[in-house]
DRENTORKOL-3810 file (N, C-alpha, C; in nm, 4 decimals):
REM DRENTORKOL-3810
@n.u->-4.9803; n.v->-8.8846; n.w->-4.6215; ca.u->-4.9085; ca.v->-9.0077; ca.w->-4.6448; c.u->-4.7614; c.v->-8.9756; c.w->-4.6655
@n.u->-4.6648; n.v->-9.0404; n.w->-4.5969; ca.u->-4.5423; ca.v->-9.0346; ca.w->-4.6284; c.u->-4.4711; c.v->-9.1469; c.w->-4.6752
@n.u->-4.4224; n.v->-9.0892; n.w->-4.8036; ca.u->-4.3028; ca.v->-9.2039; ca.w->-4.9076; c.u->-4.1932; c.v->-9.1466; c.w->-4.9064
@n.u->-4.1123; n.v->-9.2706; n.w->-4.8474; ca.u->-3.9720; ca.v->-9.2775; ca.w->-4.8848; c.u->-3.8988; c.v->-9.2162; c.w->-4.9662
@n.u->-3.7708; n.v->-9.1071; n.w->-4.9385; ca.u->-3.7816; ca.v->-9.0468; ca.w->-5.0720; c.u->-3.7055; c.v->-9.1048; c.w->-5.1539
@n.u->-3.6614; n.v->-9.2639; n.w->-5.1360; ca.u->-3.6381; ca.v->-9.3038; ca.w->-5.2337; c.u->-3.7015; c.v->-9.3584; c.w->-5.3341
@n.u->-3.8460; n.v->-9.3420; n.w->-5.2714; ca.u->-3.9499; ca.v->-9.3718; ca.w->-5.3834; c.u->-4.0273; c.v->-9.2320; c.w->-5.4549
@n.u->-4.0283; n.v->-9.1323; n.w->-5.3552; ca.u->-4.0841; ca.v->-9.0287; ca.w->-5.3991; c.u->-3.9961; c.v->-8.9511; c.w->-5.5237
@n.u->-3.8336; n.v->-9.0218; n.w->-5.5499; ca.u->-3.7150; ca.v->-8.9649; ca.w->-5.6170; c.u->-3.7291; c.v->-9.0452; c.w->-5.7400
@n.u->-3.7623; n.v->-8.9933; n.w->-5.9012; ca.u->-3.7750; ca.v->-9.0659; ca.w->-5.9859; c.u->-3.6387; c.v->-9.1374; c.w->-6.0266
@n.u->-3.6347; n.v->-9.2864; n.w->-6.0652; ca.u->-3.5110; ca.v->-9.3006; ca.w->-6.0976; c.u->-3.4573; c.v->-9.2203; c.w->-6.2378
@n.u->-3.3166; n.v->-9.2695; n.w->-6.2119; ca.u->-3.2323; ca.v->-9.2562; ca.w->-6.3558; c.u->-3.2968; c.v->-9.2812; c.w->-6.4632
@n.u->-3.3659; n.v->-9.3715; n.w->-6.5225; ca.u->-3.4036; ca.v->-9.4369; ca.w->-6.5817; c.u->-3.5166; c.v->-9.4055; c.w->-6.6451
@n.u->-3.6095; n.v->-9.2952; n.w->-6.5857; ca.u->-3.7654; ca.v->-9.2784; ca.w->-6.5608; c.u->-3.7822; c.v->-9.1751; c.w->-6.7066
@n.u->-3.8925; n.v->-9.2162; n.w->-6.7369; ca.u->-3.9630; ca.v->-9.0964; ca.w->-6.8526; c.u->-3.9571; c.v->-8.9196; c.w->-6.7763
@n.u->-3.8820; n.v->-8.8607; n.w->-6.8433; ca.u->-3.9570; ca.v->-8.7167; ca.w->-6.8418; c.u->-4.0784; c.v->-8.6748; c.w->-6.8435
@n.u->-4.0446; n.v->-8.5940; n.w->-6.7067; ca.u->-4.2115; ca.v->-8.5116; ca.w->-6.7205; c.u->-4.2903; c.v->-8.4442; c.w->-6.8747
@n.u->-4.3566; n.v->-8.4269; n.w->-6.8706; ca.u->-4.4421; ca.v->-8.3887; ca.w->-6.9539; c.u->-4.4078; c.v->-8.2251; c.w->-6.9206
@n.u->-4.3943; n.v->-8.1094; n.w->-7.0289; ca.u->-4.3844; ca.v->-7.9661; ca.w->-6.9867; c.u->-4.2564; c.v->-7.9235; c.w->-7.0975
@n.u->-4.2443; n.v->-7.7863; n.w->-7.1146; ca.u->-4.1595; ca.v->-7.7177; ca.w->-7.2129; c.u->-4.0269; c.v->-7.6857; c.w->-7.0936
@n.u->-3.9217; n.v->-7.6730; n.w->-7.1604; ca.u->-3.8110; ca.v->-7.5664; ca.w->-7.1204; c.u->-3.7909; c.v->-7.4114; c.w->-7.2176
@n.u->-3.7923; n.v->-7.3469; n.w->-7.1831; ca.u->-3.7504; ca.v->-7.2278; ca.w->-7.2740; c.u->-3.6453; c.v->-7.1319; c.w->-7.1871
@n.u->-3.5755; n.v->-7.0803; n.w->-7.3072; ca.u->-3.4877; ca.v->-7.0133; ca.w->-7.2734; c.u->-3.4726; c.v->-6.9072; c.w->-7.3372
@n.u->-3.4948; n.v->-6.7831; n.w->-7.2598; ca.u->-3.5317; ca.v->-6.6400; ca.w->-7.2842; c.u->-3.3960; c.v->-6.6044; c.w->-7.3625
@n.u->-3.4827; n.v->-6.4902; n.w->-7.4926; ca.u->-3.3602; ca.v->-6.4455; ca.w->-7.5932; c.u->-3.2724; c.v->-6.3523; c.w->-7.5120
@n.u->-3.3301; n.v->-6.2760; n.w->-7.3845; ca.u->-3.2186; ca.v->-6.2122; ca.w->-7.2694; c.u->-3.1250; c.v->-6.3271; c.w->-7.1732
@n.u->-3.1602; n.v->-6.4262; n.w->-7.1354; ca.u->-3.0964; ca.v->-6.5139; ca.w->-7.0792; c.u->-2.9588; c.v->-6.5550; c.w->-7.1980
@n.u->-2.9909; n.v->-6.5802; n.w->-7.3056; ca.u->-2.9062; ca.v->-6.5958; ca.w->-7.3869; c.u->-2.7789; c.v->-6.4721; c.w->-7.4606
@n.u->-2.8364; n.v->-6.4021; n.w->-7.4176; ca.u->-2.7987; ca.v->-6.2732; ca.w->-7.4359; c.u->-2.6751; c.v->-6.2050; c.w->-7.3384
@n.u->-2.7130; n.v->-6.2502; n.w->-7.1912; ca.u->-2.6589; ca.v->-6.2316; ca.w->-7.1053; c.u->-2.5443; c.v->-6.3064; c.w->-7.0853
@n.u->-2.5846; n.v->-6.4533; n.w->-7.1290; ca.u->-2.4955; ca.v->-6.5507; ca.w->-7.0832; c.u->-2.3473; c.v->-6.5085; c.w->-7.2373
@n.u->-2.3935; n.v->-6.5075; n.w->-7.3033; ca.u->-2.2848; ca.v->-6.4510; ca.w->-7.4428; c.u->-2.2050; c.v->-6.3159; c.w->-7.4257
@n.u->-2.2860; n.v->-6.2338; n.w->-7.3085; ca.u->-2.1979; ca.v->-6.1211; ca.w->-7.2525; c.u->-2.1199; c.v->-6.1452; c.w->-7.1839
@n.u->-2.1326; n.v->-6.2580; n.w->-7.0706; ca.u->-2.0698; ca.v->-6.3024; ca.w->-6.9990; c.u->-1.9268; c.v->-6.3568; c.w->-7.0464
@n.u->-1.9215; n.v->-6.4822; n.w->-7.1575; ca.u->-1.8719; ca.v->-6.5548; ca.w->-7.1604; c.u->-1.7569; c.v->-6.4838; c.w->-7.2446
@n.u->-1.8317; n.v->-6.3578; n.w->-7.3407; ca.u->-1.6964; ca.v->-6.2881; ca.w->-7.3992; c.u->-1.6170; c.v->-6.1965; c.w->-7.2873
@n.u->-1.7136; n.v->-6.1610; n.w->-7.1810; ca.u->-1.6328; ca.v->-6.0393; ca.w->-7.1259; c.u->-1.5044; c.v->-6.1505; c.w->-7.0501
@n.u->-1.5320; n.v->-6.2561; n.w->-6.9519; ca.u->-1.4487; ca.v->-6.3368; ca.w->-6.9741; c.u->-1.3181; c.v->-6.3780; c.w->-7.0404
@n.u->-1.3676; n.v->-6.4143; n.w->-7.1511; ca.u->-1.2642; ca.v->-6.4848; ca.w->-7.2471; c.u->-1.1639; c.v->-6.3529; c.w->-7.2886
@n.u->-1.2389; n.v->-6.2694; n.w->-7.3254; ca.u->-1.1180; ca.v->-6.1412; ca.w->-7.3449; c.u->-1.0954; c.v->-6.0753; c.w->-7.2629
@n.u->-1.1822; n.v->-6.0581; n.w->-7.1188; ca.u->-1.0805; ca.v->-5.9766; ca.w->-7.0256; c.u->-1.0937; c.v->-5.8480; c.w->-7.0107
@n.u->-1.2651; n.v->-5.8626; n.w->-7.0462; ca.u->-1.3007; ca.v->-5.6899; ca.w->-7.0374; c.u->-1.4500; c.v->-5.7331; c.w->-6.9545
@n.u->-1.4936; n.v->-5.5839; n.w->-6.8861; ca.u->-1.6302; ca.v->-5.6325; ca.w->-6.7971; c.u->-1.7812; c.v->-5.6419; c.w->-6.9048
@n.u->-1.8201; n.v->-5.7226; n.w->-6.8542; ca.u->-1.9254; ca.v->-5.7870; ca.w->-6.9542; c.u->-2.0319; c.v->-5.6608; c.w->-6.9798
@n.u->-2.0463; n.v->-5.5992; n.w->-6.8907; ca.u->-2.1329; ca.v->-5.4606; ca.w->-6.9395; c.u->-2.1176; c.v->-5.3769; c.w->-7.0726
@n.u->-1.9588; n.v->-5.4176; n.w->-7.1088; ca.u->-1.9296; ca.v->-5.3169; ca.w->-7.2413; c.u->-1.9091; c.v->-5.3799; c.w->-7.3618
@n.u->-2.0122; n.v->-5.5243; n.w->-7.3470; ca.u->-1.9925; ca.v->-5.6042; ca.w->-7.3995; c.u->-2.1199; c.v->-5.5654; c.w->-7.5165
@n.u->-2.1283; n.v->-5.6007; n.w->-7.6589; ca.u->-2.3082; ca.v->-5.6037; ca.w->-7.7158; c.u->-2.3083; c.v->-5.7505; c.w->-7.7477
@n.u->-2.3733; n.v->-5.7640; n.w->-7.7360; ca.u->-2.4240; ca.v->-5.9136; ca.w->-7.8400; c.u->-2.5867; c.v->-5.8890; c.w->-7.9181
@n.u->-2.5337; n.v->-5.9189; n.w->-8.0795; ca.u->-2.6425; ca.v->-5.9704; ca.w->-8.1261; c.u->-2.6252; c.v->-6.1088; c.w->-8.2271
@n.u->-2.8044; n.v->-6.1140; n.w->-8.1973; ca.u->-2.8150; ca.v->-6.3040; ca.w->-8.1928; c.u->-2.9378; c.v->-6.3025; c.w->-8.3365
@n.u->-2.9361; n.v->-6.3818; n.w->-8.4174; ca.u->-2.9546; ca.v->-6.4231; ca.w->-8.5520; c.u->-2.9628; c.v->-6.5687; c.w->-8.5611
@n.u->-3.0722; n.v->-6.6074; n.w->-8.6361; ca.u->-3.1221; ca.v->-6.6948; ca.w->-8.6809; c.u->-3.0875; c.v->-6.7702; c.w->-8.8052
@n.u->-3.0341; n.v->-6.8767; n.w->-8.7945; ca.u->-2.9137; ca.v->-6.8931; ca.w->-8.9247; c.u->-2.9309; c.v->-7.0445; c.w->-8.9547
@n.u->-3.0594; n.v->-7.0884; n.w->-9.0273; ca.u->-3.0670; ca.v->-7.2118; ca.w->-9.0812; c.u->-3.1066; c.v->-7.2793; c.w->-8.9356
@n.u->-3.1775; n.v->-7.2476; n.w->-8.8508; ca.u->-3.1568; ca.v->-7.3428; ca.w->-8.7279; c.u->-3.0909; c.v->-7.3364; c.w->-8.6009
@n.u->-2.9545; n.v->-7.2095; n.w->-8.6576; ca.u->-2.8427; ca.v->-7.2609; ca.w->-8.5758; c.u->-2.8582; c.v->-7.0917; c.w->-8.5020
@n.u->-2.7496; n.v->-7.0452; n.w->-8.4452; ca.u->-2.7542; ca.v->-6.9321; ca.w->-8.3702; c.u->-2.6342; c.v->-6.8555; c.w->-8.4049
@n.u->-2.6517; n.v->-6.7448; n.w->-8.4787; ca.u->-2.4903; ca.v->-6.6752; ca.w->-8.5256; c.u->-2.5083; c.v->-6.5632; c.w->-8.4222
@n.u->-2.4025; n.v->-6.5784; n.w->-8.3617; ca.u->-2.3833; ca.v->-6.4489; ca.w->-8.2890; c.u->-2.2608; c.v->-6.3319; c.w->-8.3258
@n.u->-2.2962; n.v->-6.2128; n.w->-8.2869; ca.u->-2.2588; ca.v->-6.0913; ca.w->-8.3100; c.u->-2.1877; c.v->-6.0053; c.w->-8.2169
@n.u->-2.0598; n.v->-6.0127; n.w->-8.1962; ca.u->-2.0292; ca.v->-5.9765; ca.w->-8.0586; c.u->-1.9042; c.v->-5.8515; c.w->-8.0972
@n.u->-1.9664; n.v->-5.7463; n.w->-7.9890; ca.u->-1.8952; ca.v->-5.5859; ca.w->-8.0374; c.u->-1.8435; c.v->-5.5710; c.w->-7.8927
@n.u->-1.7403; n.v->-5.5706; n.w->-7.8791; ca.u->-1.6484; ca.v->-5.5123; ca.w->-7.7474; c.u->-1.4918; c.v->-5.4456; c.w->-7.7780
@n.u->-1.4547; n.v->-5.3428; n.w->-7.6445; ca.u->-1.3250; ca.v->-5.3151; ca.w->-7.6825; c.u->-1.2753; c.v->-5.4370; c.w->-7.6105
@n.u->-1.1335; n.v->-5.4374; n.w->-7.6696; ca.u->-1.0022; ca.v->-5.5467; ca.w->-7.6063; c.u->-0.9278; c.v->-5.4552; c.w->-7.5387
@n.u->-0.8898; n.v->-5.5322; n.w->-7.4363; ca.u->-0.7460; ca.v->-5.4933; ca.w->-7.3875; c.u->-0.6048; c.v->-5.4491; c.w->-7.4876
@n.u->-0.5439; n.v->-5.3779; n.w->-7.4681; ca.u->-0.4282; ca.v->-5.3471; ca.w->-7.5523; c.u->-0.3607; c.v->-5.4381; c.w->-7.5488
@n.u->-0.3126; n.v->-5.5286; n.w->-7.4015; ca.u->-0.2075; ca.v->-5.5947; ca.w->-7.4393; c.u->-0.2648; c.v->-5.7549; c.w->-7.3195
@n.u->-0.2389; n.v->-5.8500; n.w->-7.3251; ca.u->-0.3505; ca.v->-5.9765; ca.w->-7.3078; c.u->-0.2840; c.v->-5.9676; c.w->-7.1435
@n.u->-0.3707; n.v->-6.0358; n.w->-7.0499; ca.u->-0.3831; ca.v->-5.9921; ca.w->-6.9136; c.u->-0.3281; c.v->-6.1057; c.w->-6.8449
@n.u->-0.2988; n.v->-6.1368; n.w->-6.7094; ca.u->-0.2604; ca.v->-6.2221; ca.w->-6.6534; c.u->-0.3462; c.v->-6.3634; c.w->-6.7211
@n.u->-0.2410; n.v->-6.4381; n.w->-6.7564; ca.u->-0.2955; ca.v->-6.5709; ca.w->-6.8239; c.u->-0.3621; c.v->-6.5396; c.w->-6.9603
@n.u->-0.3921; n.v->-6.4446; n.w->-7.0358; ca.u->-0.4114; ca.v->-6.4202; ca.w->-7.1575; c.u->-0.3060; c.v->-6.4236; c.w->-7.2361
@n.u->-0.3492; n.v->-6.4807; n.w->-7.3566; ca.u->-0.2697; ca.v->-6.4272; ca.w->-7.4519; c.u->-0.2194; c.v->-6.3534; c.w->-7.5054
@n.u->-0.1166; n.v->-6.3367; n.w->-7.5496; ca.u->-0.0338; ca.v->-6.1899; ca.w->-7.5879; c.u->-0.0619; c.v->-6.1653; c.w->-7.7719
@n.u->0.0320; n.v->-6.1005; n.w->-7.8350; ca.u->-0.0259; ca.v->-6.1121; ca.w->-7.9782; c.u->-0.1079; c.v->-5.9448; c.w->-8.0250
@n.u->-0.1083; n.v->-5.9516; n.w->-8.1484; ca.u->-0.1984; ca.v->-5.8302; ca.w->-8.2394; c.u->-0.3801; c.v->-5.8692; c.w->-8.1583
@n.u->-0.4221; n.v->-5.7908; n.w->-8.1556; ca.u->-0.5703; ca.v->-5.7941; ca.w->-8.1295; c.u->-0.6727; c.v->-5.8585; c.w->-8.1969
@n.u->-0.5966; n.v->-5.8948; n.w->-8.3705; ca.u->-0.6533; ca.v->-5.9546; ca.w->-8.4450; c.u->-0.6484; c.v->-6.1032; c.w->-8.4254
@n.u->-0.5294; n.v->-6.1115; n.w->-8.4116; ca.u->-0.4837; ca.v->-6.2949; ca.w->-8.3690; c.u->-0.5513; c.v->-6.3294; c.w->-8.2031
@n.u->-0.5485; n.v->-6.2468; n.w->-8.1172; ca.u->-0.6232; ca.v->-6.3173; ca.w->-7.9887; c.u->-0.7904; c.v->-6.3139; c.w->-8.0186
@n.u->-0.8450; n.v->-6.2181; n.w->-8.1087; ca.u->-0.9424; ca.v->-6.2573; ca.w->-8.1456; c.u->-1.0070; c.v->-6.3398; c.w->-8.2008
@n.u->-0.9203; n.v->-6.4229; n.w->-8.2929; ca.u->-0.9131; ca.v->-6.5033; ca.w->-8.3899; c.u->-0.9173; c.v->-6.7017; c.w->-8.3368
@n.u->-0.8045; n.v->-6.6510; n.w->-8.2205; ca.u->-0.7620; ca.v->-6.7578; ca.w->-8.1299; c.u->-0.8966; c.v->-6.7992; c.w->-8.0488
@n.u->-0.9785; n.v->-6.6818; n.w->-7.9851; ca.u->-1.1148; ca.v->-6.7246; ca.w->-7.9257; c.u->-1.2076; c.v->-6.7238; c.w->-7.9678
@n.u->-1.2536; n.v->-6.7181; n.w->-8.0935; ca.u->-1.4029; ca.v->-6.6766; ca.w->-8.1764; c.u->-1.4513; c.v->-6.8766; c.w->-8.1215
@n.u->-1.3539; n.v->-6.9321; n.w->-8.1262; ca.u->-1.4014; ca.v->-7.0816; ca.w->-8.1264; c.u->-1.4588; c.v->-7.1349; c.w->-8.0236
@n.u->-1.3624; n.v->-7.1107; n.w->-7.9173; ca.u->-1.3741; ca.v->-7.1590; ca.w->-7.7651; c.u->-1.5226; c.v->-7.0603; c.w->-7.7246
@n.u->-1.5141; n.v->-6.9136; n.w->-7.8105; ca.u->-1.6593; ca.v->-6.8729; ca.w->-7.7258; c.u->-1.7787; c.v->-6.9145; c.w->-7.7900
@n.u->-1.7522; n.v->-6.9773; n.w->-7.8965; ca.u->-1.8973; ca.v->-7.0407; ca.w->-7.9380; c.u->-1.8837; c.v->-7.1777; c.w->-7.9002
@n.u->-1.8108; n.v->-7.2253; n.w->-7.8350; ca.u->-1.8304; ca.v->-7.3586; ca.w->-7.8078; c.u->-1.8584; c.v->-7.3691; c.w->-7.6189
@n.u->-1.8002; n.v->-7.2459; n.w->-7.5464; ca.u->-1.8494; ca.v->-7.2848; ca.w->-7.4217; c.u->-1.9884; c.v->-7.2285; c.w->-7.4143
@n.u->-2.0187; n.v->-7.1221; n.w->-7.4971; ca.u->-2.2022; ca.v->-7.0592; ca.w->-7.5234; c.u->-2.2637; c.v->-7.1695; c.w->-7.5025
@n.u->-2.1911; n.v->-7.2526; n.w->-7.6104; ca.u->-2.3306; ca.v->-7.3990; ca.w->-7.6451; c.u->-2.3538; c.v->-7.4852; c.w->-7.5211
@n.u->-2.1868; n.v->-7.4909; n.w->-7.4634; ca.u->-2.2015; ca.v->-7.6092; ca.w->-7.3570; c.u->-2.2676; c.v->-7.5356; c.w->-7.2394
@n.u->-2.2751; n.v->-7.3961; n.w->-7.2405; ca.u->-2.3914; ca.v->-7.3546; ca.w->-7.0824; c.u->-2.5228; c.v->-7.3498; c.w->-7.1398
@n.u->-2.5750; n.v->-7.3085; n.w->-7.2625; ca.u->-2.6585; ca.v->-7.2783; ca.w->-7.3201; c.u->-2.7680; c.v->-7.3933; c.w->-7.4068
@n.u->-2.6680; n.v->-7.4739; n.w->-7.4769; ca.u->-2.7517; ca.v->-7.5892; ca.w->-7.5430; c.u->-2.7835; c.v->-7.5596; c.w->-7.6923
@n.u->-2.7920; n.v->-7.4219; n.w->-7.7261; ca.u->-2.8322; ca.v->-7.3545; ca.w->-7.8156; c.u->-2.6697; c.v->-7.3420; c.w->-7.9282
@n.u->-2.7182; n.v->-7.4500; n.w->-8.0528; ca.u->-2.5791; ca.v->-7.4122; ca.w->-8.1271; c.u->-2.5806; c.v->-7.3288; c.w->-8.1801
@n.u->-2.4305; n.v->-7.3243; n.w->-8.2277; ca.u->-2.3798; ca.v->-7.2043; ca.w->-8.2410; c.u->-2.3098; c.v->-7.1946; c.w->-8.4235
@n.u->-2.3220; n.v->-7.1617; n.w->-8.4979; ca.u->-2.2817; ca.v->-7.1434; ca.w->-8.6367; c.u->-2.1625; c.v->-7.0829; c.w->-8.6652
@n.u->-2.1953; n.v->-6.9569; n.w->-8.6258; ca.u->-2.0730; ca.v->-6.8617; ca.w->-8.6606; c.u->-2.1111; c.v->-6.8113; c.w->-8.5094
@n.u->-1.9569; n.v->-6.7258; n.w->-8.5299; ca.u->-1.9451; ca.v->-6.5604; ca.w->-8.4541; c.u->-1.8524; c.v->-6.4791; c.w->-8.4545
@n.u->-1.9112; n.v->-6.3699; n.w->-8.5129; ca.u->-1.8655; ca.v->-6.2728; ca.w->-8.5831; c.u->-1.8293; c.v->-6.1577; c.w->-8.4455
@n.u->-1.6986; n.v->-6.1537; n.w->-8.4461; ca.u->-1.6535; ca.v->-6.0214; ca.w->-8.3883; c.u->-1.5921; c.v->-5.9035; c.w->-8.4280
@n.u->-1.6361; n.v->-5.7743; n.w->-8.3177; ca.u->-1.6076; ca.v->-5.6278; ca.w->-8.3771; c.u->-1.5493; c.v->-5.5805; c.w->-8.2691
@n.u->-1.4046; n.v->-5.5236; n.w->-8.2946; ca.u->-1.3712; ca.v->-5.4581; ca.w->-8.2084; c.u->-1.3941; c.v->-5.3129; c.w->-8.1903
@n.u->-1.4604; n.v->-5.2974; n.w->-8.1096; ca.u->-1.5065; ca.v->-5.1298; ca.w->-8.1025; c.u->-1.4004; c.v->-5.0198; c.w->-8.0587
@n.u->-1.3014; n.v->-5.0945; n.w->-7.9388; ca.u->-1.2125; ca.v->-4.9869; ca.w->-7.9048; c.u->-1.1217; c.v->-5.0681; c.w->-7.8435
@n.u->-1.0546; n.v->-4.9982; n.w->-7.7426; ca.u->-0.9220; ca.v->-5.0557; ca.w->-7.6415; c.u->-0.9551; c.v->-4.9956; c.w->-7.5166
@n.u->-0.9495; n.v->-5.0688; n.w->-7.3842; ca.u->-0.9327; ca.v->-5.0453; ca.w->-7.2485; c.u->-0.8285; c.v->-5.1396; c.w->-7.1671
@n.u->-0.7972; n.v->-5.0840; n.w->-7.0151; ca.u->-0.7615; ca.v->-5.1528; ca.w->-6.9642; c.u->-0.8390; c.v->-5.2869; c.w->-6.9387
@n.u->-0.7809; n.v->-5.4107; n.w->-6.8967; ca.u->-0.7987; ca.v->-5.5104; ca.w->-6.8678; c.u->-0.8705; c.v->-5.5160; c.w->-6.7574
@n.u->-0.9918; n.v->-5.5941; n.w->-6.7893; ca.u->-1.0742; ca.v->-5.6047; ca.w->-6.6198; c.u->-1.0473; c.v->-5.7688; c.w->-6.5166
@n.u->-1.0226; n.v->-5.7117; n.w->-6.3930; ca.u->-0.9971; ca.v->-5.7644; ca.w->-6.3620; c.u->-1.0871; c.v->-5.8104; c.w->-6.2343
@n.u->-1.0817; n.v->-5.9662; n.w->-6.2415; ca.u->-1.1653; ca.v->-5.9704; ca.w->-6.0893; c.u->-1.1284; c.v->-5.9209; c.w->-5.9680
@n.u->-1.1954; n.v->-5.9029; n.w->-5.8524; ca.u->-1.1407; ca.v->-5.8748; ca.w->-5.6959; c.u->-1.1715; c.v->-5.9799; c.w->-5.6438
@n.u->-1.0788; n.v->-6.0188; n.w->-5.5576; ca.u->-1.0820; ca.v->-6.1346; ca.w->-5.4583; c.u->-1.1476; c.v->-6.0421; c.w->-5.3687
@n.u->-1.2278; n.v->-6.1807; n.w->-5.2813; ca.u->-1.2500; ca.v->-6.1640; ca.w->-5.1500; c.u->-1.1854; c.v->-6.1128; c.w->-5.0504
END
């Protein structure tokens, strides 16, 4: 039998299926590597994250070196103040890819490297 797929397409409007979403403590993990190696400008591999259970909420733990000195379109400043400047924005874009709030996040700077940078095509 063939339906229309504008009938076979639930509307806007329609009840949710019945079924779980979950989201793996590595998926979350990954995506928080991501979003710091990003925001500071180093490759997400030398990134750690750890993740804690905090009343509900999600405190994360994030250990990377910084750049010495802030990279094309980064901020310039002590290492302490650009750190300081993003602890916010990275718990707030975590939440908006993730869903999963965010409480605190606590950062450690482990060392200093050059700045990573993407390659164009």
């Amino acid at each position: 039998m063939n339906v229309p797929v504008e009938e076979a397409m639930p509307s806007q409007g329609a009840q949710p299926r019945p079924g779980y979403t979950r989201v793996s403590a590595q998926a979350l993990n990954s995506t928080a590597r991501a979003v710091a190696g990003d925001l500071f400008g180093v490759d997400p591999y030398v990134v750690r994250v750890f993740m804690r259970d905090d009343a509900g909420f999600l405190a994360l733990g994030i250990n990377l070196p910084l750049p010495v000195a802030g990279g094309a379109g980064r901020p310039t400043g002590s290492l302490l103040d650009r750190v300081r400047a993003q602890r916010t924005v990275l718990g707030e874009k975590f939440t908006e890819l993730t869903g999963a709030m965010v409480s605190r996040v606590d950062v450690r700077i482990t060392g200093v490297v050059t700045a990573h940078t993407k390659e164009s095509p």
